[in-house]
PDB file of N, CA, C and O in Angstrom:
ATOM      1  N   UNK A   1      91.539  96.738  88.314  1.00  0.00           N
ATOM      2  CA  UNK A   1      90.161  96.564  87.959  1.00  0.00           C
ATOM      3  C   UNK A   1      89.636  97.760  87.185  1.00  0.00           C
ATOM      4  O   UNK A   1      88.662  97.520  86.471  1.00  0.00           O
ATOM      5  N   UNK A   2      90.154  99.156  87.193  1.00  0.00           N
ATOM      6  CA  UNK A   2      89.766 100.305  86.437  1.00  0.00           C
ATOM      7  C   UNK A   2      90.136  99.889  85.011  1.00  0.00           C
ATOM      8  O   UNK A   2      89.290 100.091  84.140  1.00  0.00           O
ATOM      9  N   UNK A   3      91.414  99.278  84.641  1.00  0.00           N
ATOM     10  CA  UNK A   3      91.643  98.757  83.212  1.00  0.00           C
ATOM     11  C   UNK A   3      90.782  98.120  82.818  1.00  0.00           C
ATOM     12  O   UNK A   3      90.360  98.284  81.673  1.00  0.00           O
ATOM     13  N   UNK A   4      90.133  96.958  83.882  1.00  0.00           N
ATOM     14  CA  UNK A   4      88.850  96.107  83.167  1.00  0.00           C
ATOM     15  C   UNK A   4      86.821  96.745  83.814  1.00  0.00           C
ATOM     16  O   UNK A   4      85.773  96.252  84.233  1.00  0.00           O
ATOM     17  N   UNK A   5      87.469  98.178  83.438  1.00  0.00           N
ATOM     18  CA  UNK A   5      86.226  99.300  83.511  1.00  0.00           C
ATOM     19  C   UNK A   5      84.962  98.711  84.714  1.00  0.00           C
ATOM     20  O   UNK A   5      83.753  98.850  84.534  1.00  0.00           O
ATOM     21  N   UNK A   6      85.600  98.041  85.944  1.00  0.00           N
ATOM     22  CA  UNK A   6      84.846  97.833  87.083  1.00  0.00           C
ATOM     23  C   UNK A   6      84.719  98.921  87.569  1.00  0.00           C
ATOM     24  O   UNK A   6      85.618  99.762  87.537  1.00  0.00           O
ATOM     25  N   UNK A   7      83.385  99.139  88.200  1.00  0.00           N
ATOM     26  CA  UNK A   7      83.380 100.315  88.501  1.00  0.00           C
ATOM     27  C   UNK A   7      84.002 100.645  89.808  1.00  0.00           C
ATOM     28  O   UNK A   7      84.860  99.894  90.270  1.00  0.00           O
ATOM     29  N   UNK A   8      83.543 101.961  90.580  1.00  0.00           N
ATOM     30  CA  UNK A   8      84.296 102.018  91.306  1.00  0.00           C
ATOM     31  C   UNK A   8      83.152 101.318  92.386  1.00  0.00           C
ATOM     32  O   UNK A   8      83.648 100.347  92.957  1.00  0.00           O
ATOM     33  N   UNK A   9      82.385 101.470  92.604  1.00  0.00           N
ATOM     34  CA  UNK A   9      81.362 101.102  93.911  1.00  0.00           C
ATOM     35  C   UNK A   9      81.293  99.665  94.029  1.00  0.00           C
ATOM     36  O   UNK A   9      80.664  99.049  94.890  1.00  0.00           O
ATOM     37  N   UNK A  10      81.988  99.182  93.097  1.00  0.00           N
ATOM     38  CA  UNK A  10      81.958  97.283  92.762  1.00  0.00           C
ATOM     39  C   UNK A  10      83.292  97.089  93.413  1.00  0.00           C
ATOM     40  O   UNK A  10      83.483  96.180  94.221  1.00  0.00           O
ATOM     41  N   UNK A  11      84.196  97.929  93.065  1.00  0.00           N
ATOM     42  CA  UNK A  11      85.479  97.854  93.513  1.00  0.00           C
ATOM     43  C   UNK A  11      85.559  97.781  95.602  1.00  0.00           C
ATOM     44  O   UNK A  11      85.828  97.116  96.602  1.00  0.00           O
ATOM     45  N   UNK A  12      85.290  98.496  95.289  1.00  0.00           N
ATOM     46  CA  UNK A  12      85.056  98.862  97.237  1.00  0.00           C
ATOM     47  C   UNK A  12      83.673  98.361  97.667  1.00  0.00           C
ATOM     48  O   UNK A  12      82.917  98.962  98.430  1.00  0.00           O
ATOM     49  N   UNK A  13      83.473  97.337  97.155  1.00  0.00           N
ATOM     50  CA  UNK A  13      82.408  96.528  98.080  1.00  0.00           C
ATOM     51  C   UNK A  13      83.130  95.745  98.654  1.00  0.00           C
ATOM     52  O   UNK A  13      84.225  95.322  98.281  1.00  0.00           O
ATOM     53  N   UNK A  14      82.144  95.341 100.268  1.00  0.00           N
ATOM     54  CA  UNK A  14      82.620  94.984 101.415  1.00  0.00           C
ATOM     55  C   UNK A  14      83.272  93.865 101.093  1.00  0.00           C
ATOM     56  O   UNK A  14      84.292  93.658 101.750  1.00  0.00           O
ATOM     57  N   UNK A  15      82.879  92.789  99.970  1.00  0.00           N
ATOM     58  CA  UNK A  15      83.150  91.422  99.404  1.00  0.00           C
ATOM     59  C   UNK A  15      84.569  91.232  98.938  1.00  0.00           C
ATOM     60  O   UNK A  15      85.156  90.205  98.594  1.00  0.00           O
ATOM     61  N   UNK A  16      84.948  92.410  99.009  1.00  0.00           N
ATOM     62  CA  UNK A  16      86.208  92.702  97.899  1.00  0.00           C
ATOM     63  C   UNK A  16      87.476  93.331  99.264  1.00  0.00           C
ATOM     64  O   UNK A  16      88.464  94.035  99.060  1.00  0.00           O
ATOM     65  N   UNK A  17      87.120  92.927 100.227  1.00  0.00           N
ATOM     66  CA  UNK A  17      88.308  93.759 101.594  1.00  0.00           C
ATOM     67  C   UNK A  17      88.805  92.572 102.333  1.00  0.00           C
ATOM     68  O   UNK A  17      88.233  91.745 103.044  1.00  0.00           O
ATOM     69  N   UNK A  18      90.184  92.747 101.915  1.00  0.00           N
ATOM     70  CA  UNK A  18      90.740  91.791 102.582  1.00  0.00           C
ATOM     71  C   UNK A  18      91.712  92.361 103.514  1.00  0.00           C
ATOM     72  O   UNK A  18      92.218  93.459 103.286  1.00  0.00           O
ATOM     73  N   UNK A  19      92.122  91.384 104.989  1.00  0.00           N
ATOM     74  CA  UNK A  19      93.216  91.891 105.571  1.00  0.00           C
ATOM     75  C   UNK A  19      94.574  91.727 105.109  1.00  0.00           C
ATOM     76  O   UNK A  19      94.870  90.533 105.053  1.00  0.00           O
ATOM     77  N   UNK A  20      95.653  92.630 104.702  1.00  0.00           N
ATOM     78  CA  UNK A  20      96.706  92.028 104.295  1.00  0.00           C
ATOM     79  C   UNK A  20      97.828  92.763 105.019  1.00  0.00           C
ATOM     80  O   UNK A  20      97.599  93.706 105.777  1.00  0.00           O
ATOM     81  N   UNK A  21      98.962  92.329 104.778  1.00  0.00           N
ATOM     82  CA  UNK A  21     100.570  93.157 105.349  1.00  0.00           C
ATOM     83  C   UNK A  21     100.796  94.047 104.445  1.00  0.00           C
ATOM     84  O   UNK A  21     100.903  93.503 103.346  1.00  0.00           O
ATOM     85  N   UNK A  22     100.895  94.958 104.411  1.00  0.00           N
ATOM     86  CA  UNK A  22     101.351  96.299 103.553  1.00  0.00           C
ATOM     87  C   UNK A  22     102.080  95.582 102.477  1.00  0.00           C
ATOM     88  O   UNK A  22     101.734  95.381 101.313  1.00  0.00           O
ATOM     89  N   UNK A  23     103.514  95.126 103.311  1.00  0.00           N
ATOM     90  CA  UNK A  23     103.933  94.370 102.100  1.00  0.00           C
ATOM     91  C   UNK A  23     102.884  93.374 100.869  1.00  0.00           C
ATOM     92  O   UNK A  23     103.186  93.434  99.677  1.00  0.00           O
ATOM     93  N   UNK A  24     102.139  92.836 101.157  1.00  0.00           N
ATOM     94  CA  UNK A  24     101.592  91.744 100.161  1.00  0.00           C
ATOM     95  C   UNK A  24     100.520  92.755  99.618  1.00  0.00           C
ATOM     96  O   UNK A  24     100.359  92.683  98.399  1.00  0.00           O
ATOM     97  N   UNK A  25      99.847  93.570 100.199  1.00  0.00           N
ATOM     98  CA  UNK A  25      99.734  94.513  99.211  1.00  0.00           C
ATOM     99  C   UNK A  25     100.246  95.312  98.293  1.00  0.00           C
ATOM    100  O   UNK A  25      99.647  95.352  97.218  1.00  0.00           O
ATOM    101  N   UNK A  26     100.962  95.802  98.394  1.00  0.00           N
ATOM    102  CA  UNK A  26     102.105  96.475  97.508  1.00  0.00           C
ATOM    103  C   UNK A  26     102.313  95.077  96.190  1.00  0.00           C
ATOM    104  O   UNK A  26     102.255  95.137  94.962  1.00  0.00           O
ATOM    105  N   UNK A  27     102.465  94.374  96.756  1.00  0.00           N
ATOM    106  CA  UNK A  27     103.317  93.190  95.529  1.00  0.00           C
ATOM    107  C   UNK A  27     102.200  92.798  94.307  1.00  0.00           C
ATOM    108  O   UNK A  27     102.375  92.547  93.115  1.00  0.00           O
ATOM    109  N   UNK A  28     100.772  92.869  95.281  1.00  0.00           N
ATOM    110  CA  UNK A  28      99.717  92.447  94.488  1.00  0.00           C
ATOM    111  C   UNK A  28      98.599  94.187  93.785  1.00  0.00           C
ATOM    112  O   UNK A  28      97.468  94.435  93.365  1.00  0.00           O
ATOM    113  N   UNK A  29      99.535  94.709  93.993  1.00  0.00           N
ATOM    114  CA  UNK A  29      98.725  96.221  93.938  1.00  0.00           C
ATOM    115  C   UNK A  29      98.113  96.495  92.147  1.00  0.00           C
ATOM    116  O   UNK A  29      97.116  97.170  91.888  1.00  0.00           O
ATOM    117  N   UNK A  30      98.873  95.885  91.232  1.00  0.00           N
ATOM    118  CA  UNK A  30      98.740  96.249  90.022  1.00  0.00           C
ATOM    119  C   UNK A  30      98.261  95.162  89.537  1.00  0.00           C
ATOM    120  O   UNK A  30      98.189  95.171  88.308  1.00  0.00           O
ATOM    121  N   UNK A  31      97.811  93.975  90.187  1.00  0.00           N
ATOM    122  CA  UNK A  31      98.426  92.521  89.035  1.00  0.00           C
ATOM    123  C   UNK A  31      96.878  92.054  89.399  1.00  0.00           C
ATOM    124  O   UNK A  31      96.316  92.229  90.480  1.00  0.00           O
ATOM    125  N   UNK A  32      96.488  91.596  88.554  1.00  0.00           N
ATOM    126  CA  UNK A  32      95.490  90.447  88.893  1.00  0.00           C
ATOM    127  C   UNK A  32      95.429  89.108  89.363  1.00  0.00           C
ATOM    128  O   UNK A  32      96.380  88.391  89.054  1.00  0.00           O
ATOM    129  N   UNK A  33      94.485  88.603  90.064  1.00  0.00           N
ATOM    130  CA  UNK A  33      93.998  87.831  90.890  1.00  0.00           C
ATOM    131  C   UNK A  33      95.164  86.340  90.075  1.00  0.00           C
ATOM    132  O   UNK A  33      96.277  85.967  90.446  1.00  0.00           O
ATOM    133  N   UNK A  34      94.619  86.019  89.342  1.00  0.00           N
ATOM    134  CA  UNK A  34      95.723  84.495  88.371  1.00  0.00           C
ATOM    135  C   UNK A  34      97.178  85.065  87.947  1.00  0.00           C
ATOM    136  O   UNK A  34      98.074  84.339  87.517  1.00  0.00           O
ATOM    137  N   UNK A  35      97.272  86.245  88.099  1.00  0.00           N
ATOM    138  CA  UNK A  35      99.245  86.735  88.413  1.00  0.00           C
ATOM    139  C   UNK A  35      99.661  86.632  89.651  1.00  0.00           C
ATOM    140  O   UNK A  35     100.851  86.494  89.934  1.00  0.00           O
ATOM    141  N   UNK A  36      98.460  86.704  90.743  1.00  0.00           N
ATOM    142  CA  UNK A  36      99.721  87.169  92.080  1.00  0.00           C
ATOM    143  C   UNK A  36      98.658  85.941  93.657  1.00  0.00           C
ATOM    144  O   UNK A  36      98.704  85.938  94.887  1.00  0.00           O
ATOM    145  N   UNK A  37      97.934  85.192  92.685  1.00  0.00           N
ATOM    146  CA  UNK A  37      97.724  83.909  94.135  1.00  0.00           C
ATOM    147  C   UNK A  37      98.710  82.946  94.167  1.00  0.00           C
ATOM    148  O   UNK A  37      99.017  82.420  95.236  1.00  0.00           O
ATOM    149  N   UNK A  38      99.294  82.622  93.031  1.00  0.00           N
ATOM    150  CA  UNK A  38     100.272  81.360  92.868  1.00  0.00           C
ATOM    151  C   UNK A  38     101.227  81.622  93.690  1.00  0.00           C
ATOM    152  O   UNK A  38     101.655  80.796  94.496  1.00  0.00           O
ATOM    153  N   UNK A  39     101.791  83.160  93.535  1.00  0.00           N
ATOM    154  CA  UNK A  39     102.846  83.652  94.126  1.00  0.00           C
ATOM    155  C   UNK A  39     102.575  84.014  95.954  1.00  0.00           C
ATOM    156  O   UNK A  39     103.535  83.843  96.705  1.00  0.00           O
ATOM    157  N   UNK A  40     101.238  84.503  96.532  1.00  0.00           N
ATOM    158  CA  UNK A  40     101.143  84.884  97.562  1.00  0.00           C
ATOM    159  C   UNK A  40     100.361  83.857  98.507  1.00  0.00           C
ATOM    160  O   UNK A  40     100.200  84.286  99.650  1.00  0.00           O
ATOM    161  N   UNK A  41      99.921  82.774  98.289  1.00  0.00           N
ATOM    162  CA  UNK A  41      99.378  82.205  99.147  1.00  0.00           C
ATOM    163  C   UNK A  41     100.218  80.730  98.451  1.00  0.00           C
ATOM    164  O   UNK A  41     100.434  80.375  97.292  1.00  0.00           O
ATOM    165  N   UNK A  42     100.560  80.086  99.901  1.00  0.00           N
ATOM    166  CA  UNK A  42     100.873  79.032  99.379  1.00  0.00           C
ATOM    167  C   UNK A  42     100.134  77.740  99.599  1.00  0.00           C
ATOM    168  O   UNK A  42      99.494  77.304 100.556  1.00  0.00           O
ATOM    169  N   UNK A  43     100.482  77.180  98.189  1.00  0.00           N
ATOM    170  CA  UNK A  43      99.278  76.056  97.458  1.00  0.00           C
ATOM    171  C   UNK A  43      99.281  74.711  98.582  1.00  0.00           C
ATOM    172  O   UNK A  43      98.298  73.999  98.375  1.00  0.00           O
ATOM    173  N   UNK A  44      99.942  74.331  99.435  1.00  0.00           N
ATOM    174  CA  UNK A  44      99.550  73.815 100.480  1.00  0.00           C
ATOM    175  C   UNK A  44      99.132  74.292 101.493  1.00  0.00           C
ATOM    176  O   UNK A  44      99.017  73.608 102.510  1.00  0.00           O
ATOM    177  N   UNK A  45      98.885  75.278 101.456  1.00  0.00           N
ATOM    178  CA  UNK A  45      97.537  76.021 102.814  1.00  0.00           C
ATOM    179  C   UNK A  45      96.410  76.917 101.791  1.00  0.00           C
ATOM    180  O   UNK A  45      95.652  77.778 102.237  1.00  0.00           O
ATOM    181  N   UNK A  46      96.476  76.573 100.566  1.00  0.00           N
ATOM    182  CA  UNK A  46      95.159  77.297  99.736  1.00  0.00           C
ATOM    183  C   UNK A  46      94.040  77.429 100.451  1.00  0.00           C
ATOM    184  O   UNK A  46      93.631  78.519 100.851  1.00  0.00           O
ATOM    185  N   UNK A  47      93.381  76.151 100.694  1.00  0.00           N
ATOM    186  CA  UNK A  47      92.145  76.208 101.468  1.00  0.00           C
ATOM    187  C   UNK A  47      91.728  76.654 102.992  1.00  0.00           C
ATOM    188  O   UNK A  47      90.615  77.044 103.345  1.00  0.00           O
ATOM    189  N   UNK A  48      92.904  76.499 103.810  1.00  0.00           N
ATOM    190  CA  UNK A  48      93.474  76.826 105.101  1.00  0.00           C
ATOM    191  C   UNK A  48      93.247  78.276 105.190  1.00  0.00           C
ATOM    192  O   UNK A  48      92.584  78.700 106.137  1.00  0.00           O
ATOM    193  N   UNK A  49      93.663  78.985 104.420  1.00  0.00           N
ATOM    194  CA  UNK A  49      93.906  80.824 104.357  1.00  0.00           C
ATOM    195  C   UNK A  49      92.866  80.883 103.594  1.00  0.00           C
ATOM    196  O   UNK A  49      92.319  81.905 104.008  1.00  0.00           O
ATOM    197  N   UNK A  50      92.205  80.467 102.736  1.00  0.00           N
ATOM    198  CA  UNK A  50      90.950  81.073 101.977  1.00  0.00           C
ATOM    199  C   UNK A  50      90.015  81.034 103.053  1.00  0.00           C
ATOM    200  O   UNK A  50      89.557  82.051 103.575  1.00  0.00           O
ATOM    201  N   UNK A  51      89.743  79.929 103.371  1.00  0.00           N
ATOM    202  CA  UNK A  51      88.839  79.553 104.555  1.00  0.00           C
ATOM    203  C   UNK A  51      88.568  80.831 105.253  1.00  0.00           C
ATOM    204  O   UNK A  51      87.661  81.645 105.078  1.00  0.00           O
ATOM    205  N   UNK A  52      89.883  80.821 106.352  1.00  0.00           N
ATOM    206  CA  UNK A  52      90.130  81.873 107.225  1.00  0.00           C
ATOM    207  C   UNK A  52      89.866  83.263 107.133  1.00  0.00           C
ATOM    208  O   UNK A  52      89.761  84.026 108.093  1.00  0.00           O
ATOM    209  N   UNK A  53      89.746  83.603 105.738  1.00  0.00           N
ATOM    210  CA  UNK A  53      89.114  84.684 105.066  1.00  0.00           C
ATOM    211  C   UNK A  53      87.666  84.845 104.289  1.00  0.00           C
ATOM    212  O   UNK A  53      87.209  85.744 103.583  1.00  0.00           O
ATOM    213  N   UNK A  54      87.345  84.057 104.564  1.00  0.00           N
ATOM    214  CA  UNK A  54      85.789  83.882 103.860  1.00  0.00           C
ATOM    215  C   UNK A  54      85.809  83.762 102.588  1.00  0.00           C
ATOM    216  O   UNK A  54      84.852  83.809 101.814  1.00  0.00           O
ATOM    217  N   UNK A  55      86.939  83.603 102.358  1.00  0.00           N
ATOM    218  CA  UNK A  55      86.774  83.371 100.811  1.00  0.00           C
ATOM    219  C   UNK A  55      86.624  82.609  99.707  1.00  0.00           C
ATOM    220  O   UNK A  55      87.387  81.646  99.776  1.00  0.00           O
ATOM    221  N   UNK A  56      85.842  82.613  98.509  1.00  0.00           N
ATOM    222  CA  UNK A  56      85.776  80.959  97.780  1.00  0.00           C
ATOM    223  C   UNK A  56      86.884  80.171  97.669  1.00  0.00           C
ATOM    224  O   UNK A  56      87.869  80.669  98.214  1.00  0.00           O
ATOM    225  N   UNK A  57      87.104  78.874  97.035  1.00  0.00           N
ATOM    226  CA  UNK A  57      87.616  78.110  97.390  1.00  0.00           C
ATOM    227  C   UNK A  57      88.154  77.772  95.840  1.00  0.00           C
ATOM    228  O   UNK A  57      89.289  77.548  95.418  1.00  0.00           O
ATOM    229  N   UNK A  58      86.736  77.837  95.114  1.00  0.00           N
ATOM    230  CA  UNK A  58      87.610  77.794  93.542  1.00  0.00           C
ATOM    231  C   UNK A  58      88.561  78.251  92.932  1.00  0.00           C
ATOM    232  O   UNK A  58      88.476  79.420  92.554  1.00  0.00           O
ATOM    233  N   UNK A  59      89.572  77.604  92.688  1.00  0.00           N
ATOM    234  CA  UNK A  59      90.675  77.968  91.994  1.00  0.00           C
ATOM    235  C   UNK A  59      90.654  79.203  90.741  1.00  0.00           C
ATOM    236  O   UNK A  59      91.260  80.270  90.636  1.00  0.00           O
ATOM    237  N   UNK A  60      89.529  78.413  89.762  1.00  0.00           N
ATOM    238  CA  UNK A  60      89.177  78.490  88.754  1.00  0.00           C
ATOM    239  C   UNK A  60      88.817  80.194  88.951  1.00  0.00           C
ATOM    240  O   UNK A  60      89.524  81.042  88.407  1.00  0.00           O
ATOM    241  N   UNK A  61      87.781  80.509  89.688  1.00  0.00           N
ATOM    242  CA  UNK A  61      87.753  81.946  89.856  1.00  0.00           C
ATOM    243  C   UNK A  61      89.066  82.830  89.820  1.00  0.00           C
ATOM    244  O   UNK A  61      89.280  83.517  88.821  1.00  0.00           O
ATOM    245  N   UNK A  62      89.456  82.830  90.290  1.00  0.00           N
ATOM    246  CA  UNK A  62      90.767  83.386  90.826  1.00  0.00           C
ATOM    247  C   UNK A  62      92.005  83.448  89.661  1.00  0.00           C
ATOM    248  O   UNK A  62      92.906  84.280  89.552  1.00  0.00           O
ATOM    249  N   UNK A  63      91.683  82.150  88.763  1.00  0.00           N
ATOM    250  CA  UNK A  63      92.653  81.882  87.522  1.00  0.00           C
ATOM    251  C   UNK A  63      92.271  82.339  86.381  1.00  0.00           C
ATOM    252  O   UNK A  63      92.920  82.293  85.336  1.00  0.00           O
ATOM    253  N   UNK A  64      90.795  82.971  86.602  1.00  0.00           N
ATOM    254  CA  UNK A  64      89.875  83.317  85.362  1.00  0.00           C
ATOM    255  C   UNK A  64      89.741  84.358  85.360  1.00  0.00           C
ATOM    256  O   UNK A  64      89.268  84.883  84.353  1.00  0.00           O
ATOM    257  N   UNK A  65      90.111  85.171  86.534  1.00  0.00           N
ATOM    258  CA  UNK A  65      89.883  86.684  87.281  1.00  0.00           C
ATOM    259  C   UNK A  65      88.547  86.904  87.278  1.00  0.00           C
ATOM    260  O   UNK A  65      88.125  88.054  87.154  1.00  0.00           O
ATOM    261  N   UNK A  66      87.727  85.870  87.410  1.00  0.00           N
ATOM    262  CA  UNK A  66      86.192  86.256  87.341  1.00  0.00           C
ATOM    263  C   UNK A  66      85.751  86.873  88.781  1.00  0.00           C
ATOM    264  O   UNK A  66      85.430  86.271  89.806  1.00  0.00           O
ATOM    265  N   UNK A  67      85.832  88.154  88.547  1.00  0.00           N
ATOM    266  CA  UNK A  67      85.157  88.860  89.894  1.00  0.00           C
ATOM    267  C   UNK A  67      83.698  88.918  89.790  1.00  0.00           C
ATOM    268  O   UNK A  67      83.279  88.749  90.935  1.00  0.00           O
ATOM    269  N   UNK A  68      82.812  89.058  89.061  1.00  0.00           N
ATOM    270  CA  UNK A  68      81.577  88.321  89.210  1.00  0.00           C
ATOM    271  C   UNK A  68      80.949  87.672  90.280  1.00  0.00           C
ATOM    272  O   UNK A  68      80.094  87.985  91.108  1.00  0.00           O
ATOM    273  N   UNK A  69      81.736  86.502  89.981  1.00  0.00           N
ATOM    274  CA  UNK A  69      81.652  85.128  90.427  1.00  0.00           C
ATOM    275  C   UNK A  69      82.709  85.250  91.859  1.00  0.00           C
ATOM    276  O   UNK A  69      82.259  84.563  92.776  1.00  0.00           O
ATOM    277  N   UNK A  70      83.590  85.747  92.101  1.00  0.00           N
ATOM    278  CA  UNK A  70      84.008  86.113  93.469  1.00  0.00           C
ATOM    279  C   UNK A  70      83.551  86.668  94.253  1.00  0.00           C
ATOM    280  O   UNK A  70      83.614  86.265  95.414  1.00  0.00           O
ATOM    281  N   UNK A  71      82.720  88.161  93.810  1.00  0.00           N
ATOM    282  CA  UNK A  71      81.631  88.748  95.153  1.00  0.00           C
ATOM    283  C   UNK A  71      80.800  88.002  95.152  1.00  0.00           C
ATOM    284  O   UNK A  71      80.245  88.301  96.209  1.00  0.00           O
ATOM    285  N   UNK A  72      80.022  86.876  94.580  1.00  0.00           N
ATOM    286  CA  UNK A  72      78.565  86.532  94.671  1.00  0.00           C
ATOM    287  C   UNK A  72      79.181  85.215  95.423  1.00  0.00           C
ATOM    288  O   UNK A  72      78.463  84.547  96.167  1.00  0.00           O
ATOM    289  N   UNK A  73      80.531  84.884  95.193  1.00  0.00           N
ATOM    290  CA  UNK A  73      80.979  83.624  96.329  1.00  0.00           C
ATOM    291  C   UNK A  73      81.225  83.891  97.663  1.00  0.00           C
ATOM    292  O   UNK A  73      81.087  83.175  98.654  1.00  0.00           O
ATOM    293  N   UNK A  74      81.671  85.210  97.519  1.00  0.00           N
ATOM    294  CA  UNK A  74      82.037  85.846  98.534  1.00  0.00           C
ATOM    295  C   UNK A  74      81.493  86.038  99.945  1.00  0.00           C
ATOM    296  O   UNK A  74      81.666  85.602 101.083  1.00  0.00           O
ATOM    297  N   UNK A  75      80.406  87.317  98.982  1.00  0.00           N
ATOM    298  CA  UNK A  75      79.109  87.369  99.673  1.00  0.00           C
ATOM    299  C   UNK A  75      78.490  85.917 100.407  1.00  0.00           C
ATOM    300  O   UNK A  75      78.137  86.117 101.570  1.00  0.00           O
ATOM    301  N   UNK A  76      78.356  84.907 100.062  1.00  0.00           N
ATOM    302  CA  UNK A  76      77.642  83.874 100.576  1.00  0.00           C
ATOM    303  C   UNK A  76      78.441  83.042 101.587  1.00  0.00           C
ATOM    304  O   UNK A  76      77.875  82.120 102.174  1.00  0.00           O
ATOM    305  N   UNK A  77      79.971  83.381 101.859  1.00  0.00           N
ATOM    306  CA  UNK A  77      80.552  82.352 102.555  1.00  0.00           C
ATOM    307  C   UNK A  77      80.669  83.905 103.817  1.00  0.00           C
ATOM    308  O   UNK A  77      80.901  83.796 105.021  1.00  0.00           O
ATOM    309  N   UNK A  78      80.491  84.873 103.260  1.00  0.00           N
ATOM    310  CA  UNK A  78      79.965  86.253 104.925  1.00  0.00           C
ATOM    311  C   UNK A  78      78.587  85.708 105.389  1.00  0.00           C
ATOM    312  O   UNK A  78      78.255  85.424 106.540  1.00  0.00           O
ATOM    313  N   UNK A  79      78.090  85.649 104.614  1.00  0.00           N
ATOM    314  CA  UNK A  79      76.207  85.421 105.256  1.00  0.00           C
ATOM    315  C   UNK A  79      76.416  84.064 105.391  1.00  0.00           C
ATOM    316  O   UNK A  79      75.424  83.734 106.040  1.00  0.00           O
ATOM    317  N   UNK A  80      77.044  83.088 105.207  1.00  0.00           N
ATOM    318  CA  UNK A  80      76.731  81.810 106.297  1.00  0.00           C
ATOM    319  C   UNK A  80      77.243  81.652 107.178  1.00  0.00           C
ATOM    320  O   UNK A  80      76.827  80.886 108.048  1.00  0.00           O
ATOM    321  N   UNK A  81      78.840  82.636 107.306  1.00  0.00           N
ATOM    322  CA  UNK A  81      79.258  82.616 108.723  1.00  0.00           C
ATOM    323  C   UNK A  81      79.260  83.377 109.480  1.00  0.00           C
ATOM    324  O   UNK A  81      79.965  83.379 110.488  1.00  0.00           O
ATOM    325  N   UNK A  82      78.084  84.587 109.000  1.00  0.00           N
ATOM    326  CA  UNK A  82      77.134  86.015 110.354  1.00  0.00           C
ATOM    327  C   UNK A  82      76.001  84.855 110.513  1.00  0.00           C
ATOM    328  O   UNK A  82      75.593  84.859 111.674  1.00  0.00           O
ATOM    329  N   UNK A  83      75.426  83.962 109.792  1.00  0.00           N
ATOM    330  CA  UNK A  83      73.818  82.737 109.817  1.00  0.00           C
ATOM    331  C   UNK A  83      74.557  82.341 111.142  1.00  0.00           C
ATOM    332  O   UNK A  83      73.989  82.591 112.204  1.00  0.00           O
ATOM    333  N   UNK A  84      75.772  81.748 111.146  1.00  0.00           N
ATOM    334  CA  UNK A  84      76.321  80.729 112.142  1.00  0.00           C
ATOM    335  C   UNK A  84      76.434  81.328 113.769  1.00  0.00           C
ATOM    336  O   UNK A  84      76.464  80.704 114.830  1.00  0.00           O
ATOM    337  N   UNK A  85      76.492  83.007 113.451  1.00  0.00           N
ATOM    338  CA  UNK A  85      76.637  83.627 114.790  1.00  0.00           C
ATOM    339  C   UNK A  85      75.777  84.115 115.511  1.00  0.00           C
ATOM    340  O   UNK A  85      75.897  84.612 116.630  1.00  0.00           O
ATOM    341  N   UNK A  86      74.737  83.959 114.770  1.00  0.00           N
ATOM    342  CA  UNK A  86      72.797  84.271 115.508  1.00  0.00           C
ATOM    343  C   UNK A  86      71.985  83.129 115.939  1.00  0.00           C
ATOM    344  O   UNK A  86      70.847  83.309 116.372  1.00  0.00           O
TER     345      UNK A  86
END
């Protein structure tokens, strides 16, 4: 994301932390989002593991590398499921 001049405080927002295995970090450490989902999540549990992570659901994000549009999806699938726990 420094190649595509994100900053850094965009970078390390909370929207943007995922849990992973060292390993699948490492593999996905350099590559962007439409290089390394095809390969790390598999496309019959896409929605299953996104879910489970709060994370959007659109493909299209993810294939477009639109991070934009990923924290602001992001963000909204955290605040409806902290809405769900009050």
């Amino acid at each position: 994301m420094k190649k595509r001049e994100v900053t850094q405080e965009r970078i390390n927002s909370l929207c943007n932390f995922c849990f992973l295995t060292a390993d699948s970090n490492k593999k996905i450490s350099a590559k962007s989002p439409s290089e390394y989902f095809t390969e790390l999540i598999p496309q019959g549990e896409f929605a299953k593991i996104l879910e489970s992570n709060l994370m959007p659901l659109k493909k299209d994000i993810y294939e477009k590398n639109d991070y934009d549009s990923f924290l602001v999806k992001r963000a909204e699938a955290i605040i409806s499921f902290l809405d769900k726990l009050v």
